[in-house]
C-alpha positions in Angstrom: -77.7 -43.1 -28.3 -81.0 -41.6 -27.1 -79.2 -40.1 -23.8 -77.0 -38.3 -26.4 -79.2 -37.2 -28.6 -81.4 -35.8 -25.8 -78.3 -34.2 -24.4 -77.2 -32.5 -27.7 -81.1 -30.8 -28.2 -80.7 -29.5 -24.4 -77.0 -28.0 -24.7 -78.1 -26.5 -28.4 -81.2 -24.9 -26.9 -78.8 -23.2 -23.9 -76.7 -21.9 -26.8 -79.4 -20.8 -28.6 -80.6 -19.2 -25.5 -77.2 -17.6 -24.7 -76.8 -16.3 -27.9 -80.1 -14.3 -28.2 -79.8 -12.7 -24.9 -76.1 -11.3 -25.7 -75.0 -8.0 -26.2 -73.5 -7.0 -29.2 -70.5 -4.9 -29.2 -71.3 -2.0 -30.9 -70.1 -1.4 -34.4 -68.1 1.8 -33.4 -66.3 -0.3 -30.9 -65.4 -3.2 -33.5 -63.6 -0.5 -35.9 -61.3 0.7 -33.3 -57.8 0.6 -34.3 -56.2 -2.5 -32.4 -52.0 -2.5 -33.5 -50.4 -5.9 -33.0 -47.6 -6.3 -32.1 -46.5 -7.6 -35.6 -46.8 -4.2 -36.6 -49.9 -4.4 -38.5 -53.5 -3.0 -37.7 -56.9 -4.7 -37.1 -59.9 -4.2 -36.0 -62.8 -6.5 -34.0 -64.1 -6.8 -36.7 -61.2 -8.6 -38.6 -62.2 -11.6 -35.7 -65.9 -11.8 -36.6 -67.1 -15.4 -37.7 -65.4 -17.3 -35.0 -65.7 -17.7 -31.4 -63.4 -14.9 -30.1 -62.0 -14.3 -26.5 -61.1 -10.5 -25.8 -58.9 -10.1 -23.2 -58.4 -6.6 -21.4 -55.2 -6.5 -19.5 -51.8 -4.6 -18.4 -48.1 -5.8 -17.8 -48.5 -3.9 -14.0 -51.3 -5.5 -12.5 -50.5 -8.6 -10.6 -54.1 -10.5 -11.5 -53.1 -9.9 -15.1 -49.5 -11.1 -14.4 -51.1 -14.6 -13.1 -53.5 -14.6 -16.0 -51.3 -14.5 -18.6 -49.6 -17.8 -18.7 -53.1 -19.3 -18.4 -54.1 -17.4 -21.6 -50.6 -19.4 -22.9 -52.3 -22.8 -22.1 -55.4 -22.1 -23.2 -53.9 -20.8 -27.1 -51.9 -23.8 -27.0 -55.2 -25.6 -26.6 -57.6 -23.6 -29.0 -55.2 -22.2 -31.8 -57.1 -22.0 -35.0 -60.4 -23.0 -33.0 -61.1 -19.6 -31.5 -59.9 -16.0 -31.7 -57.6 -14.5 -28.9 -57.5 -10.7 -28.8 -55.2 -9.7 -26.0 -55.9 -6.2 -25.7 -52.9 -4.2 -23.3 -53.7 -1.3 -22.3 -50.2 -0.4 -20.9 -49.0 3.2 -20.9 -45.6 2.6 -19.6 -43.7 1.3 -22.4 -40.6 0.1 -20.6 -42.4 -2.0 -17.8 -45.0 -3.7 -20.9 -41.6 -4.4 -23.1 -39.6 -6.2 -20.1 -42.9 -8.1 -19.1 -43.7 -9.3 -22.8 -39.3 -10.5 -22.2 -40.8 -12.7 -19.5 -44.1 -13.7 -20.3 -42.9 -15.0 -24.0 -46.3 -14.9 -25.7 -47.2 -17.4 -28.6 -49.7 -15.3 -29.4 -50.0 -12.0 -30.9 -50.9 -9.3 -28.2 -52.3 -5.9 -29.6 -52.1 -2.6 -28.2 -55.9 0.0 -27.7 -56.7 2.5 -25.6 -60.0 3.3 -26.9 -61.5 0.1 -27.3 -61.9 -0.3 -23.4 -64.0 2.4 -22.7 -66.0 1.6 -25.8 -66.8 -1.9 -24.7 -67.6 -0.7 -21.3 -70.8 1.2 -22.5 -72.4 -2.5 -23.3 -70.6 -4.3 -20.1 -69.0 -2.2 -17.7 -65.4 -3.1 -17.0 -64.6 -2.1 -14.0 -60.8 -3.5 -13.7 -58.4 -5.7 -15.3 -58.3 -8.3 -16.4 -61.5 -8.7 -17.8 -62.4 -11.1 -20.6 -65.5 -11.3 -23.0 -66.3 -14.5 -24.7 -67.6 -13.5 -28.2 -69.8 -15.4 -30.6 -68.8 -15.3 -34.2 -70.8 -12.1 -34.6 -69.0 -10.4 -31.6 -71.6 -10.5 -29.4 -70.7 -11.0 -25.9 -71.6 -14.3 -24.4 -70.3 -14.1 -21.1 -67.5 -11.7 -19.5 -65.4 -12.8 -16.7 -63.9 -10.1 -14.3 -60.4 -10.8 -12.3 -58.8 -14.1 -12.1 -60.8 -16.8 -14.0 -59.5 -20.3 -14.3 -59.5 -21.8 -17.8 -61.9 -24.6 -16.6 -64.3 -21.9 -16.1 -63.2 -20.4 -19.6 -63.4 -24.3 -20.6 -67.0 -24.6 -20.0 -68.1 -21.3 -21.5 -66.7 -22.5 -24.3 -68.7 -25.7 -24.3 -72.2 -23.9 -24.6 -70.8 -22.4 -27.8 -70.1 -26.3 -28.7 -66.3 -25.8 -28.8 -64.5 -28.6 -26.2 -62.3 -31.4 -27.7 -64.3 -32.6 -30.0 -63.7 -29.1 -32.4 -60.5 -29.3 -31.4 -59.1 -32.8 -33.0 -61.3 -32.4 -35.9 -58.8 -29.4 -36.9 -56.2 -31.9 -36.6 
């Protein structure tokens, strides 16, 4: 009981810790215009007040291509724990339509040009994919660049004290 209890105060204060040195996205990036692809528009900040995880990607690049599925295991995982804001930032409509076909998302994908470059003032993104883990305020917690496993993903998550535990309680 003690070894827990001691264990809880050190992963709160690394939380705590984490969360005061994050970046915030800035508000003019969290009122871009993100359109789902259920035909309705939302913002960033329509996600604030959960954990979030923004996800910058495109159907043509092959590290995106392998990420993707991934993201499919992970939703399956952490519906209706955290936020998951695939962002594409396809231009070619034709290649995006016939990978979304194969891919078979059961989750919603949105479509932004301009929240990219906005986001890359606070964190530079210098390619895809690139996800931000976001507190419930949309601050940025911890950004991975290029293929990430969801283990890695996994354990970010557990500094912001979501793991199995949050998980079953929504049960």
């Amino acid at each position: 009981m003690k070894k827990k209890l001691i264990f809880s105060a050190i992963l709160g204060f690394f939380a705590l810790a984490l969360l005061l040195s994050a970046q915030a996205i800035p508000q003019k990036c969290q009122e871009i215009t993100l359109k789902g692809l259920d035909g309705k528009n939302y913002t960033l900040a329509d996600f604030k007040g959960k954990v979030s995880l923004l996800i910058f990607w495109r159907s043509t690049c092959p590290h995106c291509r392998h990420e993707m599925p991934r993201i499919k295991e992970l939703y399956k995982k952490y519906r209706g724990v955290i936020n998951f804001v695939p962002v594409s930032l396809d231009t070619d409509e034709e290649h995006f339509s016939n990978y979304l076909k194969e891919l078979q998302p059961n989750f919603l994908i949105f479509r932004s040009l301009e929240l990219r470059p906005c986001v890359s003032e606070v964190s530079k993104i210098r390619g895809v994919p690139t996800l931000f883990l976001l507190d419930p305020n949309l601050n940025i917690v911890k950004k991975f660049e290029g293929t990430t496993s969801n283990e890695e993903i996994e354990k970010a998550l557990k500094t912001l004290g979501i793991g199995v535990e949050k998980r079953l309680q929504l049960r």
